[in-house]
N, CA, C and O atoms as a Maestro MAE file, in Angstrom:
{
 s_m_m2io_version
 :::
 2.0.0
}

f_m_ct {
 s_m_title
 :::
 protein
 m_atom[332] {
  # First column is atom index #
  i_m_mmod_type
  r_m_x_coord
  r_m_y_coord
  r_m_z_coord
  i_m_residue_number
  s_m_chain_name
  s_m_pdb_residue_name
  s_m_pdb_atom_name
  i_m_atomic_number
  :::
  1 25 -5.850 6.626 -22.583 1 A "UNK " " N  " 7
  2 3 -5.802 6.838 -21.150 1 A "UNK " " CA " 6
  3 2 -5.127 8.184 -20.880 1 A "UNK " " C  " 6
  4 15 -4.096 8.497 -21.475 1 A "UNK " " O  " 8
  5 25 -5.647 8.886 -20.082 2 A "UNK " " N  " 7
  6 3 -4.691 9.978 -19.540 2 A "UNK " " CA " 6
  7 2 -3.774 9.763 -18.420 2 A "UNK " " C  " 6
  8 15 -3.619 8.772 -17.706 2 A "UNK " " O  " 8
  9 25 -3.107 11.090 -18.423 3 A "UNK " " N  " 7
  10 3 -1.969 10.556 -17.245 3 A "UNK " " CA " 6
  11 2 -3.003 10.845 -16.056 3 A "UNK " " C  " 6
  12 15 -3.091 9.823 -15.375 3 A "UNK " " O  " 8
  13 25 -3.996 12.102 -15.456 4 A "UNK " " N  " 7
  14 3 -4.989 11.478 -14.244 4 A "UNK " " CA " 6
  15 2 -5.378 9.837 -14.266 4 A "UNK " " C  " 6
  16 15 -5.085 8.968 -13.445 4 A "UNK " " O  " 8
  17 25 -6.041 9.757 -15.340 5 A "UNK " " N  " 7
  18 3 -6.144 8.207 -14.891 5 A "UNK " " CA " 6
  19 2 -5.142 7.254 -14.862 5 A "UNK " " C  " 6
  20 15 -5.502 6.169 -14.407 5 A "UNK " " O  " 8
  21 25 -4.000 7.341 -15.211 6 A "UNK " " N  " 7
  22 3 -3.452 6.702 -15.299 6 A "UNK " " CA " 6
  23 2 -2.547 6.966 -13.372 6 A "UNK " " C  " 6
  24 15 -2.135 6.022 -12.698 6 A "UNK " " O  " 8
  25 25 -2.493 8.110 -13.042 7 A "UNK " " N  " 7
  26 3 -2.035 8.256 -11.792 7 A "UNK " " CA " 6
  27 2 -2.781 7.210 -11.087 7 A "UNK " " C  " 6
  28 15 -2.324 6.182 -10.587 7 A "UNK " " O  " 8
  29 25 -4.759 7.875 -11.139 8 A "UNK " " N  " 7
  30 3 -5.563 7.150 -9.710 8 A "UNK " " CA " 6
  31 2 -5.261 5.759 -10.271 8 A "UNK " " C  " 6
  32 15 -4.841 5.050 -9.356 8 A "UNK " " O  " 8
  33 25 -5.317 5.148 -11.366 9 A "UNK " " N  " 7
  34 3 -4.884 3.593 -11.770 9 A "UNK " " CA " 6
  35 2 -3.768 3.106 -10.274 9 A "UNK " " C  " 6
  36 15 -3.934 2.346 -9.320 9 A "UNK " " O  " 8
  37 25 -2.416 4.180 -10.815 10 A "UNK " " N  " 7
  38 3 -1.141 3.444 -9.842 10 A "UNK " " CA " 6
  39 2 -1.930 3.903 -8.843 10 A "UNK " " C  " 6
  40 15 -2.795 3.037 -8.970 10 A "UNK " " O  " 8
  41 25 -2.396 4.692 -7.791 11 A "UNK " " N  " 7
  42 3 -2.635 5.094 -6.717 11 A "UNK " " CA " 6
  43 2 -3.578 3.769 -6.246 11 A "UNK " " C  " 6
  44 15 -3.167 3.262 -5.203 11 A "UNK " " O  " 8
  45 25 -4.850 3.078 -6.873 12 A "UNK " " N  " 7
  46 3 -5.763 2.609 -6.370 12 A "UNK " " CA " 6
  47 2 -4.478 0.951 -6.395 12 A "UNK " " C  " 6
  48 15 -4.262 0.462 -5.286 12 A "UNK " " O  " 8
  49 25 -3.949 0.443 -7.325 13 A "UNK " " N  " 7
  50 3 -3.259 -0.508 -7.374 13 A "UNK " " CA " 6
  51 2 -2.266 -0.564 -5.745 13 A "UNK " " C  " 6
  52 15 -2.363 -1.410 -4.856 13 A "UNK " " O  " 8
  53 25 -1.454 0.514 -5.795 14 A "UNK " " N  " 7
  54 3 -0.595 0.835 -4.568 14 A "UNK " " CA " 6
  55 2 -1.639 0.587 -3.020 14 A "UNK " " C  " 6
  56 15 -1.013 0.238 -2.018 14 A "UNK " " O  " 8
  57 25 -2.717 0.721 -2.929 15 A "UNK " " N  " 7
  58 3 -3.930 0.815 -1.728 15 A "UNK " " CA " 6
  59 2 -4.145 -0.457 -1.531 15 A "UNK " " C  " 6
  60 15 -3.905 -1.093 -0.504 15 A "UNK " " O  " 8
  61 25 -4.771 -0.975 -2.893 16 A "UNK " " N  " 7
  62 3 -4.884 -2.965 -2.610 16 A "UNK " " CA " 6
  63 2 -3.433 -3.435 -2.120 16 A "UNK " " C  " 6
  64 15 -3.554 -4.159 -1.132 16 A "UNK " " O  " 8
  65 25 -2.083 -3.248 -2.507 17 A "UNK " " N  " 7
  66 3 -1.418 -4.232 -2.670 17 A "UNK " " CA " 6
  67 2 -0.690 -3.998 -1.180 17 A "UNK " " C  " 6
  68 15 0.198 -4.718 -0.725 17 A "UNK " " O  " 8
  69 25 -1.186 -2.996 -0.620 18 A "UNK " " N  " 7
  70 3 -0.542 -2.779 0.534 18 A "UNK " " CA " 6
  71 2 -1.412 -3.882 1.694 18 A "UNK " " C  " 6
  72 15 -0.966 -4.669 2.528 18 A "UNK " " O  " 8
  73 25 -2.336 -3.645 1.438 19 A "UNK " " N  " 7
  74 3 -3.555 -4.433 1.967 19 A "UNK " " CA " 6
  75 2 -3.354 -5.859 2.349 19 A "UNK " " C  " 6
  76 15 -3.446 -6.346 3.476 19 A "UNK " " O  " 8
  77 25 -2.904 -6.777 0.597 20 A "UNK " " N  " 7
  78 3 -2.955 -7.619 0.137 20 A "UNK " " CA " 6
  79 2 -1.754 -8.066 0.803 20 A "UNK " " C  " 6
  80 15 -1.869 -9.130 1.411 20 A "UNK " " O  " 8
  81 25 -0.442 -7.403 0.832 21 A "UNK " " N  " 7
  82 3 0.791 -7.787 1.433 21 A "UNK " " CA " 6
  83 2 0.642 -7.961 3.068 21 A "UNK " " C  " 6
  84 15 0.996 -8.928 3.742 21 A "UNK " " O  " 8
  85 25 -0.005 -6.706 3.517 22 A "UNK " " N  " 7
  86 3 -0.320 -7.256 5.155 22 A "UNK " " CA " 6
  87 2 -1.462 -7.975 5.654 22 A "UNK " " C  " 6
  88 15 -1.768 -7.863 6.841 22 A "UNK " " O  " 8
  89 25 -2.222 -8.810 4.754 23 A "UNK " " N  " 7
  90 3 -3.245 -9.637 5.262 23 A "UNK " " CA " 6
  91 2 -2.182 -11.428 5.381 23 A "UNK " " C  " 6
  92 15 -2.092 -12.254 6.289 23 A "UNK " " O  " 8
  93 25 -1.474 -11.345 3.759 24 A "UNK " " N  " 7
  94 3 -0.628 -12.633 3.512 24 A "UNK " " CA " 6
  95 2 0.246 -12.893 4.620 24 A "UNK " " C  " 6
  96 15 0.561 -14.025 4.987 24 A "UNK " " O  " 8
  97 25 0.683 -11.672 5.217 25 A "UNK " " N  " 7
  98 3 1.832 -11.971 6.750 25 A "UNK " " CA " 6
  99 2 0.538 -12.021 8.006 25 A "UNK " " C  " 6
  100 15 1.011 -11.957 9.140 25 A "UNK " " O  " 8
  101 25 -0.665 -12.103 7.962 26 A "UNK " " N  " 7
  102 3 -1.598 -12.146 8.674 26 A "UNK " " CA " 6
  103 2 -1.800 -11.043 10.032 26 A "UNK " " C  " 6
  104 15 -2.266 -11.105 11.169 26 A "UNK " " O  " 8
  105 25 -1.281 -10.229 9.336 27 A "UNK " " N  " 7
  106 3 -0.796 -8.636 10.467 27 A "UNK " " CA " 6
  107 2 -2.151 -8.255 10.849 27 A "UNK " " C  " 6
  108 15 -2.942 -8.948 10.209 27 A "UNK " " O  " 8
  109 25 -2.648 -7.575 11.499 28 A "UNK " " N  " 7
  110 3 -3.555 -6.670 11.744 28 A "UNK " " CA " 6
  111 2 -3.386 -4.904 10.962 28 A "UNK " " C  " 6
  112 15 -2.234 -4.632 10.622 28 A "UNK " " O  " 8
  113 25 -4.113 -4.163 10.789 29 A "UNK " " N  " 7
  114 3 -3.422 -2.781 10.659 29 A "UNK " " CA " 6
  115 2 -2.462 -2.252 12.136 29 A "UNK " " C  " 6
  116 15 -1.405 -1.620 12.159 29 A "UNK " " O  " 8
  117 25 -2.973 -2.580 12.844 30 A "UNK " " N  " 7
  118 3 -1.923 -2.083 13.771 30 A "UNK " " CA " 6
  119 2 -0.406 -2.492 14.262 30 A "UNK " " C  " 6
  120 15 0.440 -1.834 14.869 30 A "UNK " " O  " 8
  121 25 -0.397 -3.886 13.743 31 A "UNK " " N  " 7
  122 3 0.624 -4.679 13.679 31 A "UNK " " CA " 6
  123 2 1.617 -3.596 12.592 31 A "UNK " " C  " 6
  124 15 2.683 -3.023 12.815 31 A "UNK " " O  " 8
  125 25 0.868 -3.624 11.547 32 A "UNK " " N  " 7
  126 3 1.848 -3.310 10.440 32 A "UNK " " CA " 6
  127 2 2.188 -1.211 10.582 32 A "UNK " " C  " 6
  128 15 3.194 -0.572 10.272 32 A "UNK " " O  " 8
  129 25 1.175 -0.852 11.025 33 A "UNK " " N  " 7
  130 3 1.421 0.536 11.551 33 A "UNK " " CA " 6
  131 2 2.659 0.442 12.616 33 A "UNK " " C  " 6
  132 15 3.566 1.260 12.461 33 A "UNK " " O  " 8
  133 25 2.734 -0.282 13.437 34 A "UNK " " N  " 7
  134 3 4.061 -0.160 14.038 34 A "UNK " " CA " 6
  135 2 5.061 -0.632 13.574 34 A "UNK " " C  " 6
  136 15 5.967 0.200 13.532 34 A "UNK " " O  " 8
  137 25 5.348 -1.675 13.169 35 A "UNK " " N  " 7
  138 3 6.481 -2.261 12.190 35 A "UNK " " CA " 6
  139 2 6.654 -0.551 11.714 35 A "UNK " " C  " 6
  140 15 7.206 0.327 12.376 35 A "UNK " " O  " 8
  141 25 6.111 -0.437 10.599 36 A "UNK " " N  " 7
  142 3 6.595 0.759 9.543 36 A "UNK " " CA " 6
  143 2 6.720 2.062 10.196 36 A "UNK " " C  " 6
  144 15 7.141 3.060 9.610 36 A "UNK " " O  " 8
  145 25 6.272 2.030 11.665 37 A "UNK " " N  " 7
  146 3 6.498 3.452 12.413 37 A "UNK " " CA " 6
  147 2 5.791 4.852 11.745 37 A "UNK " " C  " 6
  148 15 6.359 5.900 11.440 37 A "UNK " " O  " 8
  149 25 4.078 4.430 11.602 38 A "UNK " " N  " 7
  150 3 3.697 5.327 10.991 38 A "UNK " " CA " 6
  151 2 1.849 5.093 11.853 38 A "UNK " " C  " 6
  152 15 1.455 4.139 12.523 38 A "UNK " " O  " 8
  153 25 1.315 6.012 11.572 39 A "UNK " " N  " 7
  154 3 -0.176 5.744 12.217 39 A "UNK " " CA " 6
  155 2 -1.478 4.701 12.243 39 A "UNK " " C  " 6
  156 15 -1.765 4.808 11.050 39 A "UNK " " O  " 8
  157 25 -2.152 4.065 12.602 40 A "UNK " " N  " 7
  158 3 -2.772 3.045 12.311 40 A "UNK " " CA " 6
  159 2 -3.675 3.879 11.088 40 A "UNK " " C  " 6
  160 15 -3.734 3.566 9.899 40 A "UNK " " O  " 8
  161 25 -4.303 4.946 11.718 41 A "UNK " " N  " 7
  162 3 -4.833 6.001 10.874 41 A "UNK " " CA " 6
  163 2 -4.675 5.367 9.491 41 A "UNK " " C  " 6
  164 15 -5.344 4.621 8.775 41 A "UNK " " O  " 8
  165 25 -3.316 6.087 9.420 42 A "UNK " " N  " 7
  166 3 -3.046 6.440 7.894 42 A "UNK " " CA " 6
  167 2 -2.318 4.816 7.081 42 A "UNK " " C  " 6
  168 15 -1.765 4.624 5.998 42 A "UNK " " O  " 8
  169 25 -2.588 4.122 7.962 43 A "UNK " " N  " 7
  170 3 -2.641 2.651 7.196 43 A "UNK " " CA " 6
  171 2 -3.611 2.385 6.787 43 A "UNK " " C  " 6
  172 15 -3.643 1.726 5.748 43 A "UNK " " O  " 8
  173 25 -5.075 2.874 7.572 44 A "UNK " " N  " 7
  174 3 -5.928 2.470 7.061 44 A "UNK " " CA " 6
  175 2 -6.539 3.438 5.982 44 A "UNK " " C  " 6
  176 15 -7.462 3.004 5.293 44 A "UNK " " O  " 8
  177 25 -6.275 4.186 5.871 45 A "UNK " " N  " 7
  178 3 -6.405 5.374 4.431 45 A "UNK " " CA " 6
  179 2 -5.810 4.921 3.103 45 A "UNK " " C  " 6
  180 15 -6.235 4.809 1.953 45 A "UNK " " O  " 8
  181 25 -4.289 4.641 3.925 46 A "UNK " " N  " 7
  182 3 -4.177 3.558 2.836 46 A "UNK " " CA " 6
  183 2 -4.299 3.038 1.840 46 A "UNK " " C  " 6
  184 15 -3.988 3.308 0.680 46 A "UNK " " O  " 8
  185 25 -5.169 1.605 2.718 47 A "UNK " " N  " 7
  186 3 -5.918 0.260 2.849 47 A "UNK " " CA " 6
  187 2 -7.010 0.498 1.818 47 A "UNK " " C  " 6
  188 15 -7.394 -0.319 0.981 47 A "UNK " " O  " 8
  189 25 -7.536 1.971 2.036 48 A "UNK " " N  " 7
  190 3 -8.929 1.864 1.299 48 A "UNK " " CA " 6
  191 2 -8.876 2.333 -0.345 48 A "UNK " " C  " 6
  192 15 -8.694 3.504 -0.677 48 A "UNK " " O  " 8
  193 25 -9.044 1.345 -1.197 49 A "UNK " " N  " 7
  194 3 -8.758 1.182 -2.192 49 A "UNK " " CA " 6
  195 2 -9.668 2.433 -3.112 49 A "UNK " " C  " 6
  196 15 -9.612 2.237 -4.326 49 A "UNK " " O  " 8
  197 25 -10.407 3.557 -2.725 50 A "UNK " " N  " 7
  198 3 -10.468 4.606 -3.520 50 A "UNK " " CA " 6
  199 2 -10.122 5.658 -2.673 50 A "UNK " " C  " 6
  200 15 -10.985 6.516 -2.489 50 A "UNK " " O  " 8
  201 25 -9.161 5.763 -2.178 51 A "UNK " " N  " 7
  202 3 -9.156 6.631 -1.259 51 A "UNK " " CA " 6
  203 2 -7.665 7.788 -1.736 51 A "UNK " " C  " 6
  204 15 -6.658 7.141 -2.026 51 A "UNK " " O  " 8
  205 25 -7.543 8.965 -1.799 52 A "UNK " " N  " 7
  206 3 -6.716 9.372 -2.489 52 A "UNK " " CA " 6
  207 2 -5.340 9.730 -1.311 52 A "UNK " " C  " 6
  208 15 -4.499 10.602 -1.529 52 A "UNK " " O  " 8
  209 25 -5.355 9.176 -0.534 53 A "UNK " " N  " 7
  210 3 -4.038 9.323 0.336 53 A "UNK " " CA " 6
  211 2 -3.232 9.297 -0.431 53 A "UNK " " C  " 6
  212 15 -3.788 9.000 -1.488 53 A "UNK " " O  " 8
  213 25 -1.933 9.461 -0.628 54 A "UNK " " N  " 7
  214 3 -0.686 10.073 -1.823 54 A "UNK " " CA " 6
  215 2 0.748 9.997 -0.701 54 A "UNK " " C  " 6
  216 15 1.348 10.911 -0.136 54 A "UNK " " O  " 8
  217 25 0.951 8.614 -0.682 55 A "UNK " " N  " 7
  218 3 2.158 8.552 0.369 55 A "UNK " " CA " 6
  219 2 3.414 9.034 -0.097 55 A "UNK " " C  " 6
  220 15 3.586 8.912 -1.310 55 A "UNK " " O  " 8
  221 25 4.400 9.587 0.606 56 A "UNK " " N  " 7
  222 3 5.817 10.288 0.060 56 A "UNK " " CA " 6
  223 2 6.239 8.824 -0.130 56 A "UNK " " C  " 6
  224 15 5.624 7.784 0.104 56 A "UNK " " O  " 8
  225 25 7.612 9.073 -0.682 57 A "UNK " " N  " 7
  226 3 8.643 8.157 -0.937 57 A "UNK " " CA " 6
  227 2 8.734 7.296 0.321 57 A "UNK " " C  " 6
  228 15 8.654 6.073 0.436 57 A "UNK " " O  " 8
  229 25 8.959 8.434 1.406 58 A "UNK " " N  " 7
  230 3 9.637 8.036 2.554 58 A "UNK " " CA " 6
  231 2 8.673 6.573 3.527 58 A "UNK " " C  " 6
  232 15 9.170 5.650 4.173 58 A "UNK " " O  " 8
  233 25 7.135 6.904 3.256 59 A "UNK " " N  " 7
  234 3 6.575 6.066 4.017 59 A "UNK " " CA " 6
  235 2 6.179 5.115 2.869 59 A "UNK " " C  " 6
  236 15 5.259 4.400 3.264 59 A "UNK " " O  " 8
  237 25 6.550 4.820 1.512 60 A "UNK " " N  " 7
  238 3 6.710 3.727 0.697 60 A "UNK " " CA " 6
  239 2 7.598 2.745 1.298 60 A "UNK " " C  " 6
  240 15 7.439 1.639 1.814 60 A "UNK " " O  " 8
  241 25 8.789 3.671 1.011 61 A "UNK " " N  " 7
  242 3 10.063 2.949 1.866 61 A "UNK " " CA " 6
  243 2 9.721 1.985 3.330 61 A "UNK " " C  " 6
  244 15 9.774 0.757 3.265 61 A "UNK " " O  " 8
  245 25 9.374 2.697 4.619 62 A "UNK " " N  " 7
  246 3 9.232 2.100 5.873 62 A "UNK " " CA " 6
  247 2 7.637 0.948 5.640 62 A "UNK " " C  " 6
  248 15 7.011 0.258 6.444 62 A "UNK " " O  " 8
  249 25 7.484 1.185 4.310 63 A "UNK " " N  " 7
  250 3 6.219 0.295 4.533 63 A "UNK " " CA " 6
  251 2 6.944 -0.893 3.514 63 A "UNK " " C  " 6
  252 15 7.056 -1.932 4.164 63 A "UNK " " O  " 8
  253 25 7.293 -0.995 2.582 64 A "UNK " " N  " 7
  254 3 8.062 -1.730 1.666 64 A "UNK " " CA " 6
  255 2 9.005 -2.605 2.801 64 A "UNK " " C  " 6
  256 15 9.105 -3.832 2.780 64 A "UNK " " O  " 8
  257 25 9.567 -1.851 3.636 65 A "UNK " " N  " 7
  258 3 11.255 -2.630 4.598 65 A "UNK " " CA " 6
  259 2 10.234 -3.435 5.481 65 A "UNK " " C  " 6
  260 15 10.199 -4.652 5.303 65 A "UNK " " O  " 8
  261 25 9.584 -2.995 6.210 66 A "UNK " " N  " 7
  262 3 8.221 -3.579 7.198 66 A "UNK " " CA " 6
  263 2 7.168 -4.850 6.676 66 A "UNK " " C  " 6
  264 15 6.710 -5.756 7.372 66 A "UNK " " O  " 8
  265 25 6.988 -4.639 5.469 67 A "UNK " " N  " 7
  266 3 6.558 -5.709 4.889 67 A "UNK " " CA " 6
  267 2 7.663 -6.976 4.010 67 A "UNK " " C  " 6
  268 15 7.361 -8.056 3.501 67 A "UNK " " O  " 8
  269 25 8.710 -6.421 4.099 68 A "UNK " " N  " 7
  270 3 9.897 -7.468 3.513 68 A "UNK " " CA " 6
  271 2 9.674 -7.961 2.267 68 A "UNK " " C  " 6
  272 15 9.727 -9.109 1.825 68 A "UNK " " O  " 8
  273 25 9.327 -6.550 1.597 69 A "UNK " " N  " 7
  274 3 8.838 -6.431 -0.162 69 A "UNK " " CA " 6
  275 2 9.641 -5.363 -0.223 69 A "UNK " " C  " 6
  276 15 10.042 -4.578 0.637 69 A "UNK " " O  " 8
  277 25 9.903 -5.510 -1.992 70 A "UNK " " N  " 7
  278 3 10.556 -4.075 -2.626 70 A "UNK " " CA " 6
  279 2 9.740 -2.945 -2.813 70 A "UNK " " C  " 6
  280 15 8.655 -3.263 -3.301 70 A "UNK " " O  " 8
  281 25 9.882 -1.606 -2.578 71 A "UNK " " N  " 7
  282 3 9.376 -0.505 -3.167 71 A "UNK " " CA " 6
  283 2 8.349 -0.937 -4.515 71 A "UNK " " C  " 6
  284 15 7.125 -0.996 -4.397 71 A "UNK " " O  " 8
  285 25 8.853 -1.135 -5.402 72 A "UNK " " N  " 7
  286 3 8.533 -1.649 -6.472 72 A "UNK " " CA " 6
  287 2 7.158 -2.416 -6.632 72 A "UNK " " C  " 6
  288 15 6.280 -2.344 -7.492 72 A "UNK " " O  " 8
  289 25 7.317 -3.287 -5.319 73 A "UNK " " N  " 7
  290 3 6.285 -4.340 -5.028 73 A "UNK " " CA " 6
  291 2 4.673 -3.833 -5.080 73 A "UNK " " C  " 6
  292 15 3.642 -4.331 -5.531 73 A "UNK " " O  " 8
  293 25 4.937 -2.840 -4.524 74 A "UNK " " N  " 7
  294 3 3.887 -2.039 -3.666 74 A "UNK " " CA " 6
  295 2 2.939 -1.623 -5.158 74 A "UNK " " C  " 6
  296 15 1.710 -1.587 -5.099 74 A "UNK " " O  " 8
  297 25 3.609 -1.358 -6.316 75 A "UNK " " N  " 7
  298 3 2.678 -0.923 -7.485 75 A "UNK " " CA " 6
  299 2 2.654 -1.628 -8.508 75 A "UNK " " C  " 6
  300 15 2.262 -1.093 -9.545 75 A "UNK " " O  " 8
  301 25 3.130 -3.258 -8.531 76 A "UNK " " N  " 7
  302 3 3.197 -4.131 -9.016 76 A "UNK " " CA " 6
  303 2 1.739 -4.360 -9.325 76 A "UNK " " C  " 6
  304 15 0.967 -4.168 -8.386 76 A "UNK " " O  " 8
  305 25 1.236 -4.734 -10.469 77 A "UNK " " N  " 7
  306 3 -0.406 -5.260 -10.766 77 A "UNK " " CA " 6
  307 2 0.153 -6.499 -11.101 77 A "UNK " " C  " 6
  308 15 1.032 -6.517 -11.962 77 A "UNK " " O  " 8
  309 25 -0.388 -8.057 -10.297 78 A "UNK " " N  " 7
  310 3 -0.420 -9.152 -10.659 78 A "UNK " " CA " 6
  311 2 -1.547 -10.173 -10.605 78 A "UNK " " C  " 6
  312 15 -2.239 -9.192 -10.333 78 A "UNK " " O  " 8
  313 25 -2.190 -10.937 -10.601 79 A "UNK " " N  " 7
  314 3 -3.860 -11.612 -10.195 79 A "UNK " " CA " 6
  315 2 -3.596 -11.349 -8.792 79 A "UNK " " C  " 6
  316 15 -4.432 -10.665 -8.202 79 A "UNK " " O  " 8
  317 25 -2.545 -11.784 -8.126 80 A "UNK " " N  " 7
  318 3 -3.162 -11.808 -6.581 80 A "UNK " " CA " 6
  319 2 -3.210 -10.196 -5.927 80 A "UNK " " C  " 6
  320 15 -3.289 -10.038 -4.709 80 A "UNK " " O  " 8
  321 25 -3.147 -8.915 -6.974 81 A "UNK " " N  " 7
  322 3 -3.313 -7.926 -6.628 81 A "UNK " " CA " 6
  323 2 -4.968 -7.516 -6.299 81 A "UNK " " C  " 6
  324 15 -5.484 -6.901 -5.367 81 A "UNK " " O  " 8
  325 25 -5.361 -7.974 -7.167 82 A "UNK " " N  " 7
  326 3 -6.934 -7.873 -7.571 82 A "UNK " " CA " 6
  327 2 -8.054 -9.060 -7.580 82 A "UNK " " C  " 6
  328 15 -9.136 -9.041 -8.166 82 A "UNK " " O  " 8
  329 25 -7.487 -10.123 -6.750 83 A "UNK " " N  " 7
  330 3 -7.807 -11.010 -6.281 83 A "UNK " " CA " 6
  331 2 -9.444 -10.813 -4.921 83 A "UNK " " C  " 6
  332 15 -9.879 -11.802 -4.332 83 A "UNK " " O  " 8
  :::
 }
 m_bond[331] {
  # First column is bond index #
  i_m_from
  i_m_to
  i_m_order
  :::
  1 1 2 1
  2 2 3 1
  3 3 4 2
  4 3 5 1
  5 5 6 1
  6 6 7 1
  7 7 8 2
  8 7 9 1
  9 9 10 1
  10 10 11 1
  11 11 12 2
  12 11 13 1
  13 13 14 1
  14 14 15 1
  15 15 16 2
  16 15 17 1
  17 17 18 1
  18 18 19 1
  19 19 20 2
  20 19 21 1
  21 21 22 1
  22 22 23 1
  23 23 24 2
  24 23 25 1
  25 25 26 1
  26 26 27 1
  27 27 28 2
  28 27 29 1
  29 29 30 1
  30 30 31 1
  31 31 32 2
  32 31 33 1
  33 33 34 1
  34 34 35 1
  35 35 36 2
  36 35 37 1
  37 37 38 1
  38 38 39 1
  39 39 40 2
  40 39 41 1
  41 41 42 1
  42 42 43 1
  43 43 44 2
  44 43 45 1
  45 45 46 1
  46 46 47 1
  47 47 48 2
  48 47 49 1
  49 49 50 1
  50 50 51 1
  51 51 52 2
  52 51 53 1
  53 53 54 1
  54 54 55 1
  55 55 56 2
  56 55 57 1
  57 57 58 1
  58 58 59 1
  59 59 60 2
  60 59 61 1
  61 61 62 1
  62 62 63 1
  63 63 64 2
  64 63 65 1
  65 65 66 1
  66 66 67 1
  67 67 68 2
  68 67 69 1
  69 69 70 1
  70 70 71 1
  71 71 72 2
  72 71 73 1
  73 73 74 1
  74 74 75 1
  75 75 76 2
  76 75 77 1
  77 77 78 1
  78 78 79 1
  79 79 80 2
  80 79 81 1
  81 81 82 1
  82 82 83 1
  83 83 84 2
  84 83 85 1
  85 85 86 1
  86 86 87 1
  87 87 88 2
  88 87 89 1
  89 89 90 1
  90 90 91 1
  91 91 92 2
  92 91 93 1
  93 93 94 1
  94 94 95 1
  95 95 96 2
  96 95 97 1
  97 97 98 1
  98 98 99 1
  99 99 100 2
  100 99 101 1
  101 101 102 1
  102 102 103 1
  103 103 104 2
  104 103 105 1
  105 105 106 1
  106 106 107 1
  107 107 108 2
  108 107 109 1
  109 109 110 1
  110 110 111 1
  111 111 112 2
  112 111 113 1
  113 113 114 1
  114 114 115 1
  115 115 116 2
  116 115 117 1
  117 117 118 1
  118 118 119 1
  119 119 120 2
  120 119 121 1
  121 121 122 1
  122 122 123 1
  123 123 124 2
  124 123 125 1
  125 125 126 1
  126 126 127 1
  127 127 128 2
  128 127 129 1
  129 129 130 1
  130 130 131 1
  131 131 132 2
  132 131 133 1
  133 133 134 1
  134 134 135 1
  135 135 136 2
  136 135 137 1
  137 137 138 1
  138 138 139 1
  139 139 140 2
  140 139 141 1
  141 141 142 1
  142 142 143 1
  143 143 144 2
  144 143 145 1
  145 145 146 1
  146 146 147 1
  147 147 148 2
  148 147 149 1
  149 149 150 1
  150 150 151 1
  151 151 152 2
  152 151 153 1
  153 153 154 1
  154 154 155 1
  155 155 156 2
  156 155 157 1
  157 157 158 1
  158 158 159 1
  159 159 160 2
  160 159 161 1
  161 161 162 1
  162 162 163 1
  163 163 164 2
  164 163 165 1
  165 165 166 1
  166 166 167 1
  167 167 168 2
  168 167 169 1
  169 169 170 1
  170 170 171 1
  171 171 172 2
  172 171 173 1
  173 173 174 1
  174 174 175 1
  175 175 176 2
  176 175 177 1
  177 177 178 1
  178 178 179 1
  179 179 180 2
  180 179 181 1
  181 181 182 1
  182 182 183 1
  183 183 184 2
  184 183 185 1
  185 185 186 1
  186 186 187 1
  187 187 188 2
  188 187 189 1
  189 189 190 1
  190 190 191 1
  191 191 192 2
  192 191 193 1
  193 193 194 1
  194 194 195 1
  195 195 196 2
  196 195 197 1
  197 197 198 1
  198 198 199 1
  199 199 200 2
  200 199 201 1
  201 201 202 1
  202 202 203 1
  203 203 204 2
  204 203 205 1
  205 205 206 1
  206 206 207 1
  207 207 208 2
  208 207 209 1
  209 209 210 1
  210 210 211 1
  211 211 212 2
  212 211 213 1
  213 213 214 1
  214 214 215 1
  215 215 216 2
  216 215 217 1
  217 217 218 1
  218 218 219 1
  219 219 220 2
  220 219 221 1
  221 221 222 1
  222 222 223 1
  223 223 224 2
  224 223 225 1
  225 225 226 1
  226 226 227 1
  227 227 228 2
  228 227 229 1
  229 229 230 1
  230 230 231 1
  231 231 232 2
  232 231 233 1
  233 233 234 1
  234 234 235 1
  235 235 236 2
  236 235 237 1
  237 237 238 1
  238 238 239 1
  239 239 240 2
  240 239 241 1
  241 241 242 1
  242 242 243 1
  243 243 244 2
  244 243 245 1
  245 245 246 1
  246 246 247 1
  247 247 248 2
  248 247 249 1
  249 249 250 1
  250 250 251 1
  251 251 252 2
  252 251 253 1
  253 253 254 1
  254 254 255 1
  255 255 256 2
  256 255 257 1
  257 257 258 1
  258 258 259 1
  259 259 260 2
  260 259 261 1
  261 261 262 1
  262 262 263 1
  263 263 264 2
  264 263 265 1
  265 265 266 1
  266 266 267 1
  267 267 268 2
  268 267 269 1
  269 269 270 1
  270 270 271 1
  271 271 272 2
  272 271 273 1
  273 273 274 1
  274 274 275 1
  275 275 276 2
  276 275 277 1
  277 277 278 1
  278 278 279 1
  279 279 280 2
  280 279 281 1
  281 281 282 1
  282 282 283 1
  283 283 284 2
  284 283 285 1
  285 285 286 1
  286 286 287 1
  287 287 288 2
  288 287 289 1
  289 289 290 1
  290 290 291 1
  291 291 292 2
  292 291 293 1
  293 293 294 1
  294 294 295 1
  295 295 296 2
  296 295 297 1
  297 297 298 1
  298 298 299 1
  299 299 300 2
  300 299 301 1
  301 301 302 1
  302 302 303 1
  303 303 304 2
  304 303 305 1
  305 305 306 1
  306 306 307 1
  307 307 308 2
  308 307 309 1
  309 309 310 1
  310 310 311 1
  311 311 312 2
  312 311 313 1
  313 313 314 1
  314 314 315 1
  315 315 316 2
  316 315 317 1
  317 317 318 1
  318 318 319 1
  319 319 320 2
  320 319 321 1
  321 321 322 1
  322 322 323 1
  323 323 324 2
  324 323 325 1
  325 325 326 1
  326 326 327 1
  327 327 328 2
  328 327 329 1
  329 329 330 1
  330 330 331 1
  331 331 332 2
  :::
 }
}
């Protein structure tokens, strides 16, 4: 594996699980765009699981506290990631 693939790997994992975390609290995207104080837009860029959006730390963070998951969570691969 290279480290490109191995980046879009974490990148496409990080897109589902964000997804996956705000469907389980039954949010809407816009629900969860305000919680985290960031654009519906760019939730849904996100959301889309090949999509190369490249979030800073900072909106990991407000999306991690907003969803009441760890940082960590967000690039976690588990079955219900890829479910």
């Amino acid at each position: 594996m290279t480290k490109r693939k191995f980046y879009e790997d974490c990148l496409f994992i990080l897109h589902l699980n964000i997804a996956r975390f705000r469907r389980e609290r039954g949010w809407t995207q816009e629900q969860l765009a305000e919680r985290a104080g960031i654009s519906v837009r760019y939730i849904a860029s996100l959301e889309a699981p090949y999509s190369h959006a490249e979030p800073s730390f900072r909106v990991l963070c407000q999306l991690a506290f907003a969803l009441g998951v760890q940082v960590s969570d967000l690039t976690r691969i588990d079955r219900d990631t890829v479910r």
